[in-house]
Each structure stands twice: as C-alpha cells, then as structure tokens.
N, C-alpha and C positions, 0 to 999 in steps of 0.2 A: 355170829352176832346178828340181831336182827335190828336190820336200820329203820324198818317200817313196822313202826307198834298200830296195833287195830284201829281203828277210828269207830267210838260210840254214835249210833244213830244221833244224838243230840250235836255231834260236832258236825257229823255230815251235813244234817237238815241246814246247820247254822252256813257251814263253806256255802251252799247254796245262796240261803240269807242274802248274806256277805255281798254275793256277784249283784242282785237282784235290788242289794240297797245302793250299789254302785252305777248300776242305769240309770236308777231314781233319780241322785244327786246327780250325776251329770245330765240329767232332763232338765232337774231342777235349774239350774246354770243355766242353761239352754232358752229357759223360759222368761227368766227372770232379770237377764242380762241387762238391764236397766237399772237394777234394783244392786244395792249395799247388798254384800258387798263385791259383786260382778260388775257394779260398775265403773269399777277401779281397778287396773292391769294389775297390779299387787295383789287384787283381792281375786282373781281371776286365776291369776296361777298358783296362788296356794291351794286355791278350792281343787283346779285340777290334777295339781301335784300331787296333793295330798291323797284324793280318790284314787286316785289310777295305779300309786303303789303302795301304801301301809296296807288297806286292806287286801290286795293280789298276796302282799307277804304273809297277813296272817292267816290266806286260804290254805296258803301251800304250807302252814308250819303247825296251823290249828291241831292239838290233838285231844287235849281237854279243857274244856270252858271256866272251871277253876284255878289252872296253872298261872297263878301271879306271876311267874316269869316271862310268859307269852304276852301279859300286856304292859307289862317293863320293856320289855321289847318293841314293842308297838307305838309307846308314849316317845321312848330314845328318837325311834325313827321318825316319829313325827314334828319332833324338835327339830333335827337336822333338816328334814325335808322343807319346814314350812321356812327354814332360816334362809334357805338357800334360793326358794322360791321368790322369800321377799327380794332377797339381795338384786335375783336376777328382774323381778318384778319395778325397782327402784331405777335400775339402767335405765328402761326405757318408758320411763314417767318423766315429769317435771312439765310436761306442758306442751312439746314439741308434738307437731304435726306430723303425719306418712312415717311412721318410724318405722324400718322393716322388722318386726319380731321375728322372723323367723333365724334368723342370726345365732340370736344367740336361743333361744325355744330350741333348735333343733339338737344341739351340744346339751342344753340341759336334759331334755329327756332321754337322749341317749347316756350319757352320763349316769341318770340316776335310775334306770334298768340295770345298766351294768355295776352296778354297786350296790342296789338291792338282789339281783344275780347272785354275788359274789358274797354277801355278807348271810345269808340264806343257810345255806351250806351248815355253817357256824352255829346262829341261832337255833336251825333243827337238831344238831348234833347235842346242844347246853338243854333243850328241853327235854330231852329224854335220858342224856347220863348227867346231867347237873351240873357242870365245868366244861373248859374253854378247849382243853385239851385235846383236838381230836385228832384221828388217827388220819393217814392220808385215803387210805382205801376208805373208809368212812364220808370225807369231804367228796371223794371224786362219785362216789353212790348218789350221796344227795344231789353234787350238782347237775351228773346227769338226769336223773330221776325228775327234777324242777325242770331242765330246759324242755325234757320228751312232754311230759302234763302238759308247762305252757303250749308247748307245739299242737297236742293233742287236743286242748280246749281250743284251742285259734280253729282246727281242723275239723272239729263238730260241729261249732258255733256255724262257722259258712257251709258248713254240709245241709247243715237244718236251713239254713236261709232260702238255698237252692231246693228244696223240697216245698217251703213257701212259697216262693216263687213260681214256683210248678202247680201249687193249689190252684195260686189267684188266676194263670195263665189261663187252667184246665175250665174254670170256669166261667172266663171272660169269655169262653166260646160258645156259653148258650147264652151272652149276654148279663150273666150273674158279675156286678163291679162291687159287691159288699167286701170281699174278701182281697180285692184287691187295694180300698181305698182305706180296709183299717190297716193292713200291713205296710202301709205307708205314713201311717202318722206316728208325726216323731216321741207320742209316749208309748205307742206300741212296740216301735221301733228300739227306745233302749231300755225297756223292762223284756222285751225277749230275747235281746242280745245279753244283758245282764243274765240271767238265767241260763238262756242256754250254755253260757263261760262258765258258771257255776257249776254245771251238769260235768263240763270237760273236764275242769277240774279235779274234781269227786272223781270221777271215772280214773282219772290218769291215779289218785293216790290209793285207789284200792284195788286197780288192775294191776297188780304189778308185776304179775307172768307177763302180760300183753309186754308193759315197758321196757321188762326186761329181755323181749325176745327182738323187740323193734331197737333194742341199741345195741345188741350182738348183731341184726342185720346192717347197721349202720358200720359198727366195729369191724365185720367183713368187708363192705365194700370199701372202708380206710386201708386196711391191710392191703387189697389187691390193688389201692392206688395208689400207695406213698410210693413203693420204689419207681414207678414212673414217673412222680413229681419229683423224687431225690434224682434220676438219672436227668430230665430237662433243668431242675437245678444247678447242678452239677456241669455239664454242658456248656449250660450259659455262662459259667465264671471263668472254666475256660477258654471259652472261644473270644473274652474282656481283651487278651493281649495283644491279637490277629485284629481286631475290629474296632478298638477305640471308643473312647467314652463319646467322642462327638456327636455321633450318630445318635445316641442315647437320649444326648438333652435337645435336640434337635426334638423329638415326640412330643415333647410338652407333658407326657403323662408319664414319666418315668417314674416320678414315685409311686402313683397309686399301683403301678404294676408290680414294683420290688416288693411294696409293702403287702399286696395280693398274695405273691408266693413265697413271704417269710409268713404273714397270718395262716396260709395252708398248710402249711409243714409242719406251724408250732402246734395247730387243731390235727393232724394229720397224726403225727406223733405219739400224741395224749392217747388217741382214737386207739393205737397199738398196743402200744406198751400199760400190761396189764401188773398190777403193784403183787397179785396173788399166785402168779404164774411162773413157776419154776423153768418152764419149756420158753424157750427162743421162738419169736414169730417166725422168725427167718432162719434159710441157712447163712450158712459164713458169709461167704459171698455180697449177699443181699445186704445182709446188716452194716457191711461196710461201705456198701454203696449209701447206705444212710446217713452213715458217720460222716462222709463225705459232705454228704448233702448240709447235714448241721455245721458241720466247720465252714461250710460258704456262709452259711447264716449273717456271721457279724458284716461279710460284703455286701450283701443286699440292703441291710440297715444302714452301715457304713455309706452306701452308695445314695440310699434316699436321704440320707441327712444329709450330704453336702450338696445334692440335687435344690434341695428346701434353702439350705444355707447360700446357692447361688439369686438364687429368688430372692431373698431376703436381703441380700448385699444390691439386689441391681432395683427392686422395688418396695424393700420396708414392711415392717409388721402386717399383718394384718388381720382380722381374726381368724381364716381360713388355712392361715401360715401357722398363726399360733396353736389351732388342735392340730395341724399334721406335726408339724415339731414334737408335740407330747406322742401321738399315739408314736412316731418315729423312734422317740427317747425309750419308750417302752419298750418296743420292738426291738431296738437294739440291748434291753435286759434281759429278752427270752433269748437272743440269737447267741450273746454272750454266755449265759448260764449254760444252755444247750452244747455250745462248741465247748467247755468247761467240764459239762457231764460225758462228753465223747473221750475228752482227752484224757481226764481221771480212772477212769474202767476201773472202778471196784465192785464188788458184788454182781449183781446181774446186771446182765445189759440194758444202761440209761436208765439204770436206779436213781444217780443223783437227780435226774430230774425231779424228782419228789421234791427235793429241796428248793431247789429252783422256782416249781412252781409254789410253794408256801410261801415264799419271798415273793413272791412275782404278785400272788394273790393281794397280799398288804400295801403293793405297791401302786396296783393297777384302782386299789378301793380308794386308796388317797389323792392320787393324779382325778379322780371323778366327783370327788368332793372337793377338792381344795381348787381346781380348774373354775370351777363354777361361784368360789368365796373371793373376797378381798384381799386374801391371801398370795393366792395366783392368777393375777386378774387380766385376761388375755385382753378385755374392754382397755384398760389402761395403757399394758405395753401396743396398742396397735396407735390406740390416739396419741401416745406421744413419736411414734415413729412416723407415722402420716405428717402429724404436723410440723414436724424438724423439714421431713423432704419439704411439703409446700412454703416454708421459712428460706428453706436455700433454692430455690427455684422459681421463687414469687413472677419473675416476669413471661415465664414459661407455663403458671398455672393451667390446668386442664380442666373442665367442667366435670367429668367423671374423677376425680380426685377429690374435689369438693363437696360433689354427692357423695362419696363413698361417707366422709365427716359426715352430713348432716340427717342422710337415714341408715346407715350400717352400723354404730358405733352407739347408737342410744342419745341419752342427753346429753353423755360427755362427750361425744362428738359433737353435737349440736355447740355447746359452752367452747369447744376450742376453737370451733369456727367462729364462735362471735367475737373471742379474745386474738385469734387471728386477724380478722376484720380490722383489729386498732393497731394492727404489726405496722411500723414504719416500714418495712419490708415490702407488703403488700399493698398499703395505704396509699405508698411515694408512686404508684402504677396505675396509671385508670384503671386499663386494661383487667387487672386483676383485682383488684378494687368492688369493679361492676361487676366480675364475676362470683363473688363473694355474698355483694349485696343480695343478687338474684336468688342466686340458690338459697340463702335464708329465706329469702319472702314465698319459694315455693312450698306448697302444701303437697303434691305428690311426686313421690321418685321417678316413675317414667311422664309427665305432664314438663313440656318443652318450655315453657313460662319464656320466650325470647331466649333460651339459650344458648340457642343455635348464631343467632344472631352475634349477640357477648364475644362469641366466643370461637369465632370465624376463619382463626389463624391469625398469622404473624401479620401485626400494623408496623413496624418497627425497621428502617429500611440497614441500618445495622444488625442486627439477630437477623435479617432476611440472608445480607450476607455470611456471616458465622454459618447459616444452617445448607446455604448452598455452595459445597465445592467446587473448585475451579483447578481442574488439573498442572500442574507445574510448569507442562510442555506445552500447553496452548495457550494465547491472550486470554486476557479476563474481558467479560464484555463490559460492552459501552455503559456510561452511567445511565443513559436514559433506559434502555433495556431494564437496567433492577429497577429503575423506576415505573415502569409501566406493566413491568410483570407484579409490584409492589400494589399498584393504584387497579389491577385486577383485571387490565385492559387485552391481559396475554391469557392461554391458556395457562394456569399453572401447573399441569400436571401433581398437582396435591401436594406439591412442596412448599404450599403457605401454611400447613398442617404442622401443628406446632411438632418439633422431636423426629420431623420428616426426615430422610436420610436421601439428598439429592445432588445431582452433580450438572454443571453447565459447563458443554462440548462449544467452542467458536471455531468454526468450520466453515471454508467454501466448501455447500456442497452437493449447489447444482452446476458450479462449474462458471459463474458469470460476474467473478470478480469482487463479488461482494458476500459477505462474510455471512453466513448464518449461525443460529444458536439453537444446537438439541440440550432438551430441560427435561432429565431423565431421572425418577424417582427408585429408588431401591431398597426392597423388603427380603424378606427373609421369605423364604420358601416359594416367593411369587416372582412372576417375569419383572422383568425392570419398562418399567411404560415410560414415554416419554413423549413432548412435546415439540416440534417443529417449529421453529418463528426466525422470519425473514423480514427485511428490510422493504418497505416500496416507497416511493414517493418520499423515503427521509425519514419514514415511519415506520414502528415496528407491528406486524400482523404476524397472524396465525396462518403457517403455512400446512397444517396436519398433524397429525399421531402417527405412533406408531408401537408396540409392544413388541420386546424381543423375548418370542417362545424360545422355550427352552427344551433340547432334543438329549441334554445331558443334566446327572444329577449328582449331589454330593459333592465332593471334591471339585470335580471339571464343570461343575455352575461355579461355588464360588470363584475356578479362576476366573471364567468368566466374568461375574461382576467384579473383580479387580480389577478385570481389563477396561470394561466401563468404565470405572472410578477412576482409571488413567488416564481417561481421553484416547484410551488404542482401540478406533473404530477403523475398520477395514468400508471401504467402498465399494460398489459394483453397479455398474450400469446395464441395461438392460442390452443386448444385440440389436433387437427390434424395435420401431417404434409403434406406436399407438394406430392399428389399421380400424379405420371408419367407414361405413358407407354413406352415400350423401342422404341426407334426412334422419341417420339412426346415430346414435353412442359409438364414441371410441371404444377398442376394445384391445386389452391386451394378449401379445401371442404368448401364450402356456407351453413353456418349452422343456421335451420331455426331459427327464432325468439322465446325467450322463452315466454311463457305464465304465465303471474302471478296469485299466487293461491290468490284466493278468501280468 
C-alpha cells in the first residue's frame, strides 16, 4: 500500500506558499496590534490560532489543489479552532486589568497541536482512499511520518538561521553591518522563517527514505531502552512495600515523575511493537520483563491521581490541578488498556494494543477539545473551589489566594472576587475585607499596592491563641506575653503568619527563678527556629534565637519535632564559663568532641 502518493510541482510550490503566507500574517499582527481586529484579545487569538495550525495541517495533508475534501477539511477545522479560540479569548476579556494569559494560552495551544496531531492521521488517510476507515498500520505511518516532517522543518528552519547568523557575523569583521541589520528586522525575520518551515516541510514529505531510515534509527534506540525502562519500572513498584508512600509525597513532584515514566513506556512501547512483523523484538525473557512493566502501569497512574487528589482535598481546584487530573485520567486509560493487552495474549505479542490505542486516540482528541470549551471548563471548576475555600476561611484570608481570583482565573475570577467582596463572611472582617478591596484596585500581579501591609499576619489575640500551641505538661504563658508578642513588641519568630504551625515552651531556663518562654515555629522539611523571651524589669524582652539543625532525617526528625511540640526539651550547660581578656570579647571554650568507649 502506498501511504505517500506523489505530490505535483503545483502542490509543492503552494506547501511553500502556505508557510511564507503564514509569516506574512503573523508580521501582519505584529504590526498592526493596534488595529481591529488585534486589538481585542478575542480577535488576537483567533488570528493566531487560526494561522499557526489550519494551514501547518493543510501543508502536511496538501496533495492536490482540487480535492474539495481537503478544504472541507480545512473549513471544519477552522470552525472548531476559531470557536475555541473565542471561548478562551472571552475568559480573559471583560475589562479586567494584569490578567495573566498565559494560564490558560499555554493549555490551549498545547491542546490544539495535539489534536490537530492526532486528527491528521485520519484526514490523510480519507484523502487519498475516500472513507474514514483506516487501518492501524496506516494511522501509525502517518502519524509518524507528520511528527519526523514537523521535527525536520523545526531542524532546517534553525539550521538556516545559524548559517545567517554566520553571514552577518563573517561580515561584521570588516565592518560590513548591512547584513546584519536586515536579518534583524521583524519582516525579514518572519517571511524567512515562514519559508524556510515551508522548505522542511516539502522536504520531509518527499524524502521519505531519509524518514523512514531516521524512525527505524529512532525505533532501535526504543528497542535497546525499554527493557531498562521496564526493569527501573519494575523495581520501583517493588521496592513500594519496604519504603512507603511517605517518603514519596514528601518530594512534592511525584506526579510529574510517575507520570514521566508511564508517558515513557506508553511512547517506548508504540516505538517496538511493530503491527507488520511476525518476529518478537525480544526473547522470552525480555518480553516478560515488559509485561511486567505494563502491568505496574495502572500503579504509577493510580499513584499520581491520589498524589493530585491529596492536593486537591488539602488545597482546592485549580487550573494547574485541573490539566494534571485529565492528562492523569488519560494516562490511567493507556496504563489500563496496556495491563489488559498483557493479560489477554492473543495473537502476537501486545497486538491488542492496536485497540487500545484507537480508543485511546478519540479519547485523547476529545479530552483537547472539550478541556478548552464550556463543556469542560477547568476556568469554572477552579473559581468555584477557590471561592468555597476563601467562604469558609474568610478570617484567615491570604493575599496570594486572592491574587490567584483576580489574575489566574480570567474575569470569572475577577466577578467572584467582586461577589466575594459583598459575602457577609468576608465583609463582617476588616481584616479581610481590606484585603479584598486592595487586590481589586491593583493593576499588576507582582506590584505590592500595600499589600504587605493588609496583610501582615494575625491582629486577632484569640486566632493568635488557636494558632500557638501550648504543651499539656507546661503552664501556658502569662496574658501579657500574648499580648506583647500580639502588639509586635516580642520577636515572633513568624508565628504571626497566618496557618503558621508554632508551639510556646514556659521554662526556667537560665536557672534564676523566673520563668522564660521559647516561641518555636515548625515546617516541614526546615529546622524548627525559635525565639527566646524573658522577663526584666516586670517586662517582657527579647532574650535571642535560636535554630534547632537537624543532624537526622525522615522518621527521627519528625520524632523529633513531636518532641518539640511536647515541650520535651532537654537542657545542658556549658562546663566552662566565658574566658575574656581585659580590653577584648568574651570568648567561649570549644570543647573537643567526646569519644565513645568501646
């Protein structure tokens, strides 16, 4: 079967075209960013939605200039594209100031690559045998065949640039700056990037020995590394029963890593297993070692979704929560499918994956479309999870919580902050209140507008108490103490920090009768710092700091910080006192290390 019919000099010259009208218009934009209709964010991202993939798709699908079905195709796509573009376009309109686009920009364009990617395939296949039907070996040509081209144009385009670059340099050495200052101007700049994309293009769709020898080199270096990926696979899910999950969400990045080497496996895989090949890549051995590897699969997926799901129970939606949840959800459809084509063994080995991926393919196109539409709208599920927490929390409000509403979320963040603003919740609170008002009236996300101020920690000499501990087995201190550590007069060791996790030690504990108070703050993976304050005069001062390093980790710190959080401080005084000479500093004696008897 031959998946690459000729391309007439007339389609070539146009794929060219194509690139070169696609510079244009994005100069054009460039230029004109004033002007209707770039100067309206709607009209901004259709313009660049629209260029940057209908015609990329109809470079790579172009085979003849009369085929009405190639611009049936083109029109569909551009329907869908520019619909989605508005939608995303309309989030972050309405009037609001500093909005950060990039939120949600970066989800959409990744998105609609991988579903003009994925839909590609399909349409090259209906243009050249007329129906929808195609075979798998078929789909998986195209799609490699599209991703090597794209690669290959991206890999020209800067190969050429750096040759330019080499002109302007070689000539800047006898003082010649002509060639330097037109390769710099911005219409040279995207009518030759335009063109040269063009060129890689065209090259990748009619070289197709070169493509096809550069994804057999690709396809071997797969082969020689999955079973090292499936034995560290492998490994790691073993070694889960001995070593505990705690350690794990401790990292902070355990998703992205699970999710690292379920994407590897499921790319790693594909890379092998060839749909036309009778012969086993592997022997026995080996192949099981895979099988192995797949059937961890649903763990890894398993493992990041309730990683994500602890996140979400302890901090709420948010749009960053809501694509890892999907690409999660996905990932757990290949890792399933996969453990499912291990377990079935019919025909050749990890045949069913064929099916899987077909399935997998309509699945992964819809989650990219329907993510981005009012359908599935991660903008909504985060604004109303955000704004429940700051509803039940109103007198603990945090300024980054409130920023997150009023530039991450579009104008429906902005609107739930202003319909917050009238919450009897937040209204009955100065405190919160003020911190509400400010951030509306600011115009940019990092610009401090008094916030710092606002927003200074706990005024509240009840919530001061609630938030610092007072061990069981010790007195609680005197009322003036929270008062004076309240009125700002004591060190606080940062336990006026709203959600601060601190504990207050009353202790004699230089020995003289009167009672001191260490005010000791406690975080996760950091030493526990704390504050010295003593009595004089009737008065409470600052007697020092102090940080307890930590020479143990894991387990034997946190007992340690329980042992703080109980008030079980051990004491030790020094042997020596403080030897001085007359005119210089006290100095203390450094007493060497003992040595343990045997």
């Amino acid at each position: 079967m031959n998946h690459h019919p000729p391309l007439p000099l007339a389609s070539r010259s146009t794929i060219v075209l194509i690139a070169l009208l696609q510079g244009l218009m994005l100069y054009t934009a460039q230029e004109a960013a004033d002007s209707w209709p770039f100067n309206h964010i709607c009209g901004r991202y259709c313009w660049y939605s629209w260029v940057l993939t209908i015609p990329t798709a109809v470079a790579l699908t172009l085979v003849e200039l009369r085929d009405r079905r190639l611009w049936l195709h083109a029109v569909v796509g551009s329907a869908v594209v520019l619909a989605l573009a508005t939608w995303i376009g309309w989030n972050l309109g309405g009037g609001a100031t500093g909005l950060n686009d990039e939120v949600l920009l970066w989800p959409f364009s990744i998105s609609m690559a991988i579903a003009v990617f994925v839909t590609l395939p399909w349409w090259q296949f209906r243009l050249q045998h007329g129906h929808w039907r195609a075979s798998y070996d078929a789909l998986f040509e195209r799609a490699w065949q599209n991703g090597l081209t794209l690669a290959l144009a991206v890999a020209f385009t800067g190969l050429t640039w750096l040759l330019l670059w080499l002109w302007s340099a070689l000539f800047q050495l006898v003082d010649v700056r002509f060639f330097r200052d037109l390769f710099r101007e911005d219409a040279f700049i995207a009518l030759a990037t335009g063109s040269l994309f063009g060129f890689g293009v065209l090259i990748g769709r009619t070289q197709h020995r070169a493509i096809q020898v550069t994804r057999q080199v690709l396809f071997a270096i797969c082969r020689g590394l999955l079973p090292l990926l499936s034995f560290i696979a492998v490994l790691f899910v073993l070694s889960l029963p001995f070593t505990g999950l705690d350690a794990l969400w401790r990292t902070r990045s355990a998703t992205a890593l699970l999710l690292t080497v379920s994407l590897l496996l499921v790319a790693f895989v594909n890379a092998v297993y060839q749909h036309d090949s009778e012969r086993a890549p592997y022997p026995l051995w080996l192949r099981r070692l895979v099988d192995a590897s797949l059937l961890a699969l649903p763990v890894y997926a398993g493992l990041a979704l309730y990683a994500l799901g602890l996140r979400i129970a302890q901090y709420g939606w948010t749009l960053e929560r809501f694509w890892g949840v999907l690409v999660v959800l996905l990932v757990c459809g290949y890792a399933l499918g996969y453990a499912q084509a291990v377990l079935r063994r019919r025909g050749r080995w990890l045949q069913p994956v064929e099916t899987v991926n077909r399935w997998m393919c309509w699945t992964v196109l819809g989650a990219a479309l329907l993510a981005n539409s009012p359908v599935l709208d991660g903008v909504r599920i985060s604004v109303a999870s955000q704004t429940a927490r700051l509803q039940a929390t109103a007198p603990a409000i945090r300024t980054k919580d409130v920023l997150a509403l009023r530039f991450e979320l579009g104008r429906r963040g902005v609107e739930a902050l202003r319909e917050l603003q009238r919450d009897p919740r937040v209204s009955s609170d100065a405190r919160a209140a003020k911190v509400v008002v400010a951030v509306l009236a600011q115009e940019a996300r990092w610009s401090s507008n008094g916030l710092d101020d606002i927003d200074d920690g706990i005024r509240d000499l009840g919530a001061l108490r609630r938030q610092v501990s007072v061990p069981g087995s010790l007195p609680a201190p005197d009322a003036d103490w929270w008062q004076a550590l309240l009125d700002r007069k004591l060190h606080t060791a940062e336990c006026l920090e709203l959600g601060a996790k601190c504990v207050a030690l009353r202790r004699d504990l230089d020995g003289d009768g009167v009672d001191d108070i260490l005010l000791c703050r406690v975080r996760e993976r950091m030493a526990p710092s704390c504050s010295l304050h003593t009595r004089e005069n009737g008065l409470w001062q600052d007697a020092g700091t102090l940080t307890f390093y930590r020479d143990r980790y894991g387990d034997d710190a946190k007992a340690s910080t329980d042992a703080l959080l109980a008030g079980q401080i051990e004491l030790s005084r020094s042997r020596w006192p403080r030897i001085a000479l007359p005119g210089g500093s006290a100095q203390n004696v450094d007493e060497p290390a003992r040595k343990e008897q045997p």
